[in-house]
C-alpha positions as CSV (number, residue, x, y, z in Angstrom):
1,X,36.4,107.2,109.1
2,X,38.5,106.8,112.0
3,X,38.3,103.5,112.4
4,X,39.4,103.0,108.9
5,X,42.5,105.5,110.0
6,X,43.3,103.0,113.2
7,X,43.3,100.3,111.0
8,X,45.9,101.7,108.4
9,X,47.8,102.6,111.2
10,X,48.1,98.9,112.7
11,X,48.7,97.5,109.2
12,X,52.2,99.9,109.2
13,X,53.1,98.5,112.3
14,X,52.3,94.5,111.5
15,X,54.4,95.3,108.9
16,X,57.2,97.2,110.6
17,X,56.7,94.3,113.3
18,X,57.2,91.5,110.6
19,X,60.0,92.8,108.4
20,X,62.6,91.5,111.1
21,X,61.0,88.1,110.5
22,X,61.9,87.7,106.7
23,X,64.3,90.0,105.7
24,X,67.4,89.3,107.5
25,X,70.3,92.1,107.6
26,X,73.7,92.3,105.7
27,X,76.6,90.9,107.8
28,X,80.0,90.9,106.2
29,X,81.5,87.6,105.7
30,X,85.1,87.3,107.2
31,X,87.2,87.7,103.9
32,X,90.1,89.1,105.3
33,X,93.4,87.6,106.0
34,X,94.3,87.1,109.3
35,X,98.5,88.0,108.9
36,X,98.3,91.6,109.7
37,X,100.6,92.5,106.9
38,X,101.7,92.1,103.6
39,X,104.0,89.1,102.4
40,X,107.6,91.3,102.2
41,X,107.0,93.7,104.9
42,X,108.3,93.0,107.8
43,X,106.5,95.7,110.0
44,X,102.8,96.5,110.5
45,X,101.9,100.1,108.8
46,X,98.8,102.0,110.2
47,X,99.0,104.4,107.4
48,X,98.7,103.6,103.2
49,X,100.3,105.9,100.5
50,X,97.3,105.0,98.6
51,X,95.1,107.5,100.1
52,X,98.0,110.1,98.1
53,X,95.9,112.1,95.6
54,X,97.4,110.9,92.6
55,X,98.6,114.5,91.7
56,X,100.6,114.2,94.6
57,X,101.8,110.6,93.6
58,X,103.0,111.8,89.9
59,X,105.1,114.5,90.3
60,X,105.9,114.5,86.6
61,X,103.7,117.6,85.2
62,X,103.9,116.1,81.6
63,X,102.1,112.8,83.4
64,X,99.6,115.3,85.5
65,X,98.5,117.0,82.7
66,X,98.0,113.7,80.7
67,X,95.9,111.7,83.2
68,X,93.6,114.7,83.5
69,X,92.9,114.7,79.9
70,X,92.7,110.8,80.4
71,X,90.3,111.1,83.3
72,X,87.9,113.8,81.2
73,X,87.9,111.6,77.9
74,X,88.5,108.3,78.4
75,X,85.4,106.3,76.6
76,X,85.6,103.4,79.3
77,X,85.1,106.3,81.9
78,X,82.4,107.4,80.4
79,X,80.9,104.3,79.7
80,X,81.5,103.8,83.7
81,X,79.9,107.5,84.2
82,X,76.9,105.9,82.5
83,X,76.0,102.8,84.2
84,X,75.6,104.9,87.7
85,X,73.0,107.4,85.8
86,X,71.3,103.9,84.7
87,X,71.6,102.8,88.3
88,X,70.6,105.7,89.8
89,X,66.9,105.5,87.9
90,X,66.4,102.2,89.1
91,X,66.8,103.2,92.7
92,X,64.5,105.7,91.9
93,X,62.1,103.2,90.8
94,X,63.1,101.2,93.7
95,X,62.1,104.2,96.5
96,X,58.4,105.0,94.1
97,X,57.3,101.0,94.9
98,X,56.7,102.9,98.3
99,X,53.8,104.5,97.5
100,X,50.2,104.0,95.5
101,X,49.8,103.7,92.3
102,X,47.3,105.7,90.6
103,X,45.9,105.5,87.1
104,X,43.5,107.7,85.5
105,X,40.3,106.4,83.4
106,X,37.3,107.6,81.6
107,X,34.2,106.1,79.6
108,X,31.6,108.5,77.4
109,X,28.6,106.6,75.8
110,X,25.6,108.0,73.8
111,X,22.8,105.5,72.8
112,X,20.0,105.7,70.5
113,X,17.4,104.1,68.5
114,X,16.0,104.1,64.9
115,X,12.9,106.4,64.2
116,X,10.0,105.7,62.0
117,X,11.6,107.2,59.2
118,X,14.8,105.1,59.1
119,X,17.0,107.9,60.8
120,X,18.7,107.0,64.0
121,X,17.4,109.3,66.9
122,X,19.0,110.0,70.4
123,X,17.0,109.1,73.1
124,X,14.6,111.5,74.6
125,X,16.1,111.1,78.2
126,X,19.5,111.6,78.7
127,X,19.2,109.9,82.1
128,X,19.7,106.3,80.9
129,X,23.1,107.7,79.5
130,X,24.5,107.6,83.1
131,X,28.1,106.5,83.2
132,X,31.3,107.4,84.6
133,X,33.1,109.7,83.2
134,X,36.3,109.6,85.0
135,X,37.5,107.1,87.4
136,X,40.5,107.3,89.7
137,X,42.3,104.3,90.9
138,X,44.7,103.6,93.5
139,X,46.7,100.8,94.9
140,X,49.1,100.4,97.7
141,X,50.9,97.7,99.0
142,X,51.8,97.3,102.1
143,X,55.8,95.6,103.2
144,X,54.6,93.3,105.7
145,X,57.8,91.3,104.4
146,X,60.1,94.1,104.0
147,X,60.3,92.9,100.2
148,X,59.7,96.3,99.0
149,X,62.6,97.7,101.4
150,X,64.6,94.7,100.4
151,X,64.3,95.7,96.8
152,X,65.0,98.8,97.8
153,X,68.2,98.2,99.6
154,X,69.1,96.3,96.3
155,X,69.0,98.9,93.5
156,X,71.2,101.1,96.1
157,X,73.9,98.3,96.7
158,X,73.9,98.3,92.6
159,X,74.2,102.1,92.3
160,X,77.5,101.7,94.8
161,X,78.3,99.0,92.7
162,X,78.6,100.8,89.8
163,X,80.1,104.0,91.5
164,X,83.2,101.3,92.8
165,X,83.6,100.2,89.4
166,X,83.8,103.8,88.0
167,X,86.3,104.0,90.3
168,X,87.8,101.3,89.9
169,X,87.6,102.0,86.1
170,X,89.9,105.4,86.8
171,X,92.4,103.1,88.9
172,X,92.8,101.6,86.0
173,X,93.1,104.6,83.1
174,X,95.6,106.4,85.7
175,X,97.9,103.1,86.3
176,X,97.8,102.8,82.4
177,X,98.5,105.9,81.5
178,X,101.7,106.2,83.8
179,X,102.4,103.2,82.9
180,X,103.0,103.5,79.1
181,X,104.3,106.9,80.0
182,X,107.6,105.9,81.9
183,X,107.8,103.2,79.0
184,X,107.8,105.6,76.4
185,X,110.4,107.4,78.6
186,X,112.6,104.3,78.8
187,X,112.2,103.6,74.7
188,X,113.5,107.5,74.2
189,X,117.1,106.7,76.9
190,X,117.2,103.1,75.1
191,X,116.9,105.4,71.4
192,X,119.8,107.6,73.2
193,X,122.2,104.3,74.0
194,X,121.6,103.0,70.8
195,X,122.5,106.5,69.0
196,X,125.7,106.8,71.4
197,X,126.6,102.8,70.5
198,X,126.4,103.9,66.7
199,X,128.5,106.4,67.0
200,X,131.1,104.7,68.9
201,X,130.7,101.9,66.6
202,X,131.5,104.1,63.6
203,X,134.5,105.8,65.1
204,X,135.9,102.0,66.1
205,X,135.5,101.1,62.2
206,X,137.6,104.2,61.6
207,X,140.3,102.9,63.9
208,X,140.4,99.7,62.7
209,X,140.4,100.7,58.7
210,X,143.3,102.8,59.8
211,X,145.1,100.0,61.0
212,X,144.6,98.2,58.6
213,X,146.2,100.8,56.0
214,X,148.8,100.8,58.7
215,X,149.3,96.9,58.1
216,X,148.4,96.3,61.4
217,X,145.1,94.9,61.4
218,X,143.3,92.6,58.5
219,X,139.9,93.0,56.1
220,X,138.4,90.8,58.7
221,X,138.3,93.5,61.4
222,X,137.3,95.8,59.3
223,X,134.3,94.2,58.7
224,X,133.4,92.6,61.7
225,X,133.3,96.4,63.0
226,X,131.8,97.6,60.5
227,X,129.0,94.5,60.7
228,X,128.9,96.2,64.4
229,X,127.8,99.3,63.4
230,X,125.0,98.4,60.8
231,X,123.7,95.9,63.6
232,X,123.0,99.0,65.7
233,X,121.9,101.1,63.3
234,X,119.7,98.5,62.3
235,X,118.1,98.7,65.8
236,X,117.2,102.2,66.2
237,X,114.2,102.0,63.8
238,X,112.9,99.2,65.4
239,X,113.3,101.1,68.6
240,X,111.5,104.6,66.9
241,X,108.4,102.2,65.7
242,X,108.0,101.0,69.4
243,X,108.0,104.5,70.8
244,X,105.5,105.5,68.1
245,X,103.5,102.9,69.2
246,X,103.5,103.5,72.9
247,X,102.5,107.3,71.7
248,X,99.4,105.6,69.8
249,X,98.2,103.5,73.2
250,X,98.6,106.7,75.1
251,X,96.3,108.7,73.1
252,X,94.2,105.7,73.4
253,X,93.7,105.9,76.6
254,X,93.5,109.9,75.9
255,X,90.4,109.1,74.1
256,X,92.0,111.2,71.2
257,X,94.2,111.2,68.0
258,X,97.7,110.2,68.4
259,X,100.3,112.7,67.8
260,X,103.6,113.4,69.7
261,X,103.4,112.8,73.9
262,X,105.1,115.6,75.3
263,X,107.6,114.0,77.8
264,X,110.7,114.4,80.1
265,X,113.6,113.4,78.7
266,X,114.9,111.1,81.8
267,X,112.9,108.1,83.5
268,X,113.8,109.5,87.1
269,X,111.2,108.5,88.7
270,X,112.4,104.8,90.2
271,X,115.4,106.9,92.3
272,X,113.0,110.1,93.1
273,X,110.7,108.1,95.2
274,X,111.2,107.2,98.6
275,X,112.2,103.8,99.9
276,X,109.4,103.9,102.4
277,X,106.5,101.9,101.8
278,X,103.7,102.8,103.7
279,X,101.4,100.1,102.2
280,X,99.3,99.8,105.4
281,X,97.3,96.6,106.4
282,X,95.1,94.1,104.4
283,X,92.0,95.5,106.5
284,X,92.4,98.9,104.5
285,X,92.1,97.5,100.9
286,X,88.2,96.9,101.8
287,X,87.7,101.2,102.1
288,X,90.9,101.6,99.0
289,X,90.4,99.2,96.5
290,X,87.2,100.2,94.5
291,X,87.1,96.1,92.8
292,X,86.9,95.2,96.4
293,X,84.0,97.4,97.2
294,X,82.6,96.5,94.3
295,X,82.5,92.8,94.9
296,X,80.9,93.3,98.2
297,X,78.1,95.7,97.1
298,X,77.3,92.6,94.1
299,X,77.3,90.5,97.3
300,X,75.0,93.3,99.3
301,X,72.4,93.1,96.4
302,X,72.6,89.4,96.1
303,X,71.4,89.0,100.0
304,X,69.0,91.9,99.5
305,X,67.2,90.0,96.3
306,X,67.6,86.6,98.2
307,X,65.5,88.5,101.1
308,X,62.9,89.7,98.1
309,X,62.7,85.8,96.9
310,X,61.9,84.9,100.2
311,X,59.4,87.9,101.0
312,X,57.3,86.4,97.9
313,X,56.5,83.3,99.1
314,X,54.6,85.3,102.1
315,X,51.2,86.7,102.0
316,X,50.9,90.3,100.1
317,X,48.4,93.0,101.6
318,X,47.2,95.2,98.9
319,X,44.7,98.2,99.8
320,X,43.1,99.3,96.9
321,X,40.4,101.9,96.1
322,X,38.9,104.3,93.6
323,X,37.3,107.7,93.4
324,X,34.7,108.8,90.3
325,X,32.1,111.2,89.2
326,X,29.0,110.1,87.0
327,X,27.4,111.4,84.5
328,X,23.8,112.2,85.8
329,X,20.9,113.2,83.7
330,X,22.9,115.1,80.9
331,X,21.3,117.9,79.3
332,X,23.1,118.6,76.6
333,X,26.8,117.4,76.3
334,X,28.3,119.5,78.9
335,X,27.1,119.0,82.3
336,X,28.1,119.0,86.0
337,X,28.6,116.0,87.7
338,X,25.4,113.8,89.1
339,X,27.0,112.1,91.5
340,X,30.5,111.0,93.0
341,X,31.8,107.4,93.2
342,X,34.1,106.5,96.1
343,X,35.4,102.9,97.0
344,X,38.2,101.3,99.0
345,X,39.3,98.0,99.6
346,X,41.6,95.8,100.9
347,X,42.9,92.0,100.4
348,X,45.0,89.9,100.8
349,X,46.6,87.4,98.1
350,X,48.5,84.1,99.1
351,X,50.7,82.0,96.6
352,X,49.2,78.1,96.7
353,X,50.1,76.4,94.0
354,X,52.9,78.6,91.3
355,X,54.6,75.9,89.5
356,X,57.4,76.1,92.5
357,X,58.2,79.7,90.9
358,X,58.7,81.1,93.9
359,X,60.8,78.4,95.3
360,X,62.9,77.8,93.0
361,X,63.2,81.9,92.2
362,X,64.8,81.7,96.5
363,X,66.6,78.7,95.8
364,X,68.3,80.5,92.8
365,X,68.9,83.5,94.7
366,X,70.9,81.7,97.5
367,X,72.9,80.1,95.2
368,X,73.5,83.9,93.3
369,X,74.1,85.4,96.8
370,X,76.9,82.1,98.1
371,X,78.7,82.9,94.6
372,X,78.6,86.9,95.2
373,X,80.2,85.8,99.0
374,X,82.9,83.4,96.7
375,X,83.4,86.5,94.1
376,X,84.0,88.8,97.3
377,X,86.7,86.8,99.2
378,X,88.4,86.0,95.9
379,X,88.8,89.6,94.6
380,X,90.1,90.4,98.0
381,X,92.8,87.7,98.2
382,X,93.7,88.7,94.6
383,X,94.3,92.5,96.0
384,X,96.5,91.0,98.4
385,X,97.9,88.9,95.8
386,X,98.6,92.1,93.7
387,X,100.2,94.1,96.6
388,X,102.6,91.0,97.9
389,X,103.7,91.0,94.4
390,X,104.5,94.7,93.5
391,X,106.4,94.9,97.2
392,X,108.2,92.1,96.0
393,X,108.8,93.5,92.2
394,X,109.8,96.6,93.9
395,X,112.5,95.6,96.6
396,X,114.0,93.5,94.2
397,X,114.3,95.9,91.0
398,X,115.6,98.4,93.5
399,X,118.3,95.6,94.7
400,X,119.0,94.8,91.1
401,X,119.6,98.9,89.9
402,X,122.2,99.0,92.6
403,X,124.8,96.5,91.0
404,X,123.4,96.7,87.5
405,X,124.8,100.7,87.2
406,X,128.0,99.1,88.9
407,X,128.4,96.9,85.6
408,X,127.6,99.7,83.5
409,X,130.3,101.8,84.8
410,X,133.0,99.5,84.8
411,X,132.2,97.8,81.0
412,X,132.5,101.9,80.2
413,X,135.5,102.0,81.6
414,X,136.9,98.5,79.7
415,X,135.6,100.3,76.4
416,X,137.5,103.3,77.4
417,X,140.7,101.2,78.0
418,X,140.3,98.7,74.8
419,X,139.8,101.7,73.0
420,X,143.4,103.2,73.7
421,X,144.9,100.1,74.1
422,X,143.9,99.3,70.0
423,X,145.0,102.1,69.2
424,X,148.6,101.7,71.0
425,X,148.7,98.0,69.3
426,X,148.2,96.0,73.2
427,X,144.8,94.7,72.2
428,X,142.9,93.7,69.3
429,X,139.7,94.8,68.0
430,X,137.8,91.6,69.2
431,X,138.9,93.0,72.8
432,X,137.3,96.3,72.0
433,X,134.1,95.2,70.0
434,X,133.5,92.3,73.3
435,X,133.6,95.5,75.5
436,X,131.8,97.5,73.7
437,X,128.9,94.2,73.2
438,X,128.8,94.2,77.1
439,X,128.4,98.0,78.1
440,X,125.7,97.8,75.1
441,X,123.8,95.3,77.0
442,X,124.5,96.3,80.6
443,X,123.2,99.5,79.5
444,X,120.1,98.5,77.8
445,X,119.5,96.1,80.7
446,X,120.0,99.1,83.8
447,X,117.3,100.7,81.8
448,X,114.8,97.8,81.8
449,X,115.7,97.0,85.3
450,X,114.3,100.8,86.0
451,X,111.5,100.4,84.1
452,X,110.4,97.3,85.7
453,X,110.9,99.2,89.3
454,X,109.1,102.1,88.1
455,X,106.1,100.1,86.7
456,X,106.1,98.0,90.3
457,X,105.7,101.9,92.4
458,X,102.9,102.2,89.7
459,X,101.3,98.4,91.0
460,X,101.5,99.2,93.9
461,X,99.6,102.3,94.1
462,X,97.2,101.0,92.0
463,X,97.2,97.4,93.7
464,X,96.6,99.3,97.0
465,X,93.3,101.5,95.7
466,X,95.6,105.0,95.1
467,X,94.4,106.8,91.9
468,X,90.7,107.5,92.0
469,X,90.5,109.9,95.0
């Protein structure tokens, strides 16, 4: 019995010993950019705003409150929520390939032959009915190859895997959310300038009616103010089915029936924030972004299943056994046990000739694992891409907010000015109506220009790997 002992013992260690030989370990290719900062930053951060818990990022309670119901009841959430319980039975199953297998089996047999009368007769010694009446069987194989840790080390890359992309999957549902949110706060101050422009529209068409009774303007005027006015009325409905819209994504997102969004009135967030843009260095986006870990846990599984294609084409040591009691001389048709059955084995099974399976099985797997390297490097350099553009969006809206509410101010001041000046007979209504055109437009335009700058602080936490701690 010892011996048997010492020789399990030394089949552990050849296999410890030989794992190093086949399964080679993960090393992570060099994906990273060698610049040590982004494109439009001129100085190196060691720190990155997107380790901000997003809570602390939106400091709009409407928007807290609605990416919590967001993250609770999103259905692409949950669907993420699902693939890591899937993943996490496979690793399961992965770990139990550790240890023997045991199955449980049983045969029961009576025999008998025909009397002289016809009748069929059991036979008067129950002896000859000897047969096993249960049977236990066990197999184990041993890892000489480390295939079975290989495997192993696969199904847990995969469960990372899909952790990263639920992750990456609330990235995602947060960035949308706010997103839509400052839009629909933009639609409501564009529903404000249109409902200001009306009614400065209608009080022009007064003016110019009553100059016109005053014989000192013509039908004309009248009605190319008055055309004015209906364009901009026309425009606020168009402006109301937008914002309902908007509402309808956001409750999307919410996983729930749209109604009204509850909502600040003023999109303040692009001059709340701070100029400073911590954004940190490439090197960080591998521990932030959860796309980016992603890819490299596909590519961690990939190099683990290529070390299980090659661990195949090795030699496999299965010890085997099994453990039974017989029937013995049965008295009636309960009895003890006549004997016990012991066995155990062990052998070892070589592949020869496998209609290159196996071969082309590792083959395939390289080729799976050089594509997970490709997917890797590319879904870093699009991070970077991502990040170089929402610095850039950013710095430039910024500039452009600056001398667009310049414009605004001074075309409200022409407006102002054409206004008296009508009414005092210095200027005609295609003065005032031009103005007024311009301050529309400026106006509508400083209001997109925010948008777009708050949308860019929304990339750019999100580009960076801020909203899923």
């Amino acid at each position: 019995m010892k011996n048997r002992v010492y020789i399990l013992i030394g089949l552990v260690g050849i296999a410890v010993a030989f794992q190093g030989c086949v399964a080679k370990k993960y090393v992570r290719p060099d994906v990273v950019a060698t610049n040590a900062t982004y494109r439009g930053v001129e100085a190196s951060d060691t720190t990155s705003f997107a380790s901000v818990n997003w809570q602390e990022y939106y400091s709009d309670p409407n928007l807290v409150a609605l990416i919590k119901v967001a993250l609770d009841s999103n259905l692409d959430v949950r669907a993420a929520e699902s693939n890591i319980r899937a993943a996490q039975e496979y690793l399961k199953q992965a770990k139990a390939a550790f240890y023997p297998t045991i199955g449980l089996g049983g045969s029961f047999g009576v025999s008998g032959a025909p009397g002289s009368n016809g009748n069929l007769i059991a036979s008067a010694s129950y002896s000859v009915l000897a047969q096993t009446l249960s049977t236990t069987q066990a197999s184990w194989e041993i890892d000489l190859w480390g295939k079975l840790a290989s495997a192993k080390r696969a199904q847990a890359a995969r469960l990372k895997q899909s952790e990263a992309y639920y992750n990456a999957v609330k990235t995602e549902v947060v960035a949308s959310v706010a997103s839509a949110y400052y839009t629909l706060q933009a639609l409501d101050a564009m529903l404000a300038i249109y409902e200001a422009s009306a009614l400065t529209r209608r009080n022009t068409q007064d003016v110019v009616t009553a100059l016109k009774d005053a014989g000192q303007s013509t039908d004309i005027a009248v009605n190319q103010a008055a055309a004015q006015y209906y364009y901009v009325m026309g425009s606020i409905p168009q402006i109301k089915m937008q914002i309902a819209a908007t509402e309808n994504v956001i409750w999307l997102l919410l996983g729930g029936v749209p109604t009204e969004i509850q909502r600040s009135t003023l999109l303040t967030y692009a001059d709340s924030q701070s100029d400073l843009l911590n954004v940190g260095v490439p090197a960080q986006l591998l521990a932030n972004r959860p796309d980016v870990m992603a890819a490299e846990y596909e590519l961690i599984a990939a190099h683990e299943q290529w070390n299980v294609a090659r661990a195949a084409m090795y030699p496999s040591l299965v010890i085997s056994g099994n453990v039974g009691i017989g029937g013995g001389n049965l008295a009636g048709w309960f009895a003890w046990p006549g004997s016990f059955i012991g066995q155990l084995l062990a052998g070892i099974t070589a592949p020869i000739f496998n209609g290159r399976q196996l071969r082309t099985a590792r083959n395939v797997a390289a080729e799976t694992k050089y594509q997970a390297a490709l997917n890797f490097k590319k879904s870093m350099l699009t991070a970077q891409k991502e990040v170089s553009d929402a610095i850039s969006s950013y710095q430039q809206t910024k500039e452009s907010i600056k001398y667009q509410r310049q414009q605004v101010i001074q075309l409200d001041k022409a407006v102002g000015s054409s206004e008296e000046m009508l009414k005092s007979g210095y200027a005609s209504y295609l003065d005032l109506l031009y103005a007024a055109d311009n301050e529309l437009t400026a106006s509508l335009n400083l209001v997109d220009v925010r948008l777009q700058n708050a949308k860019s602080r929304v990339e750019l936490y999100r580009a960076l790997g801020g909203g899923w701690k």
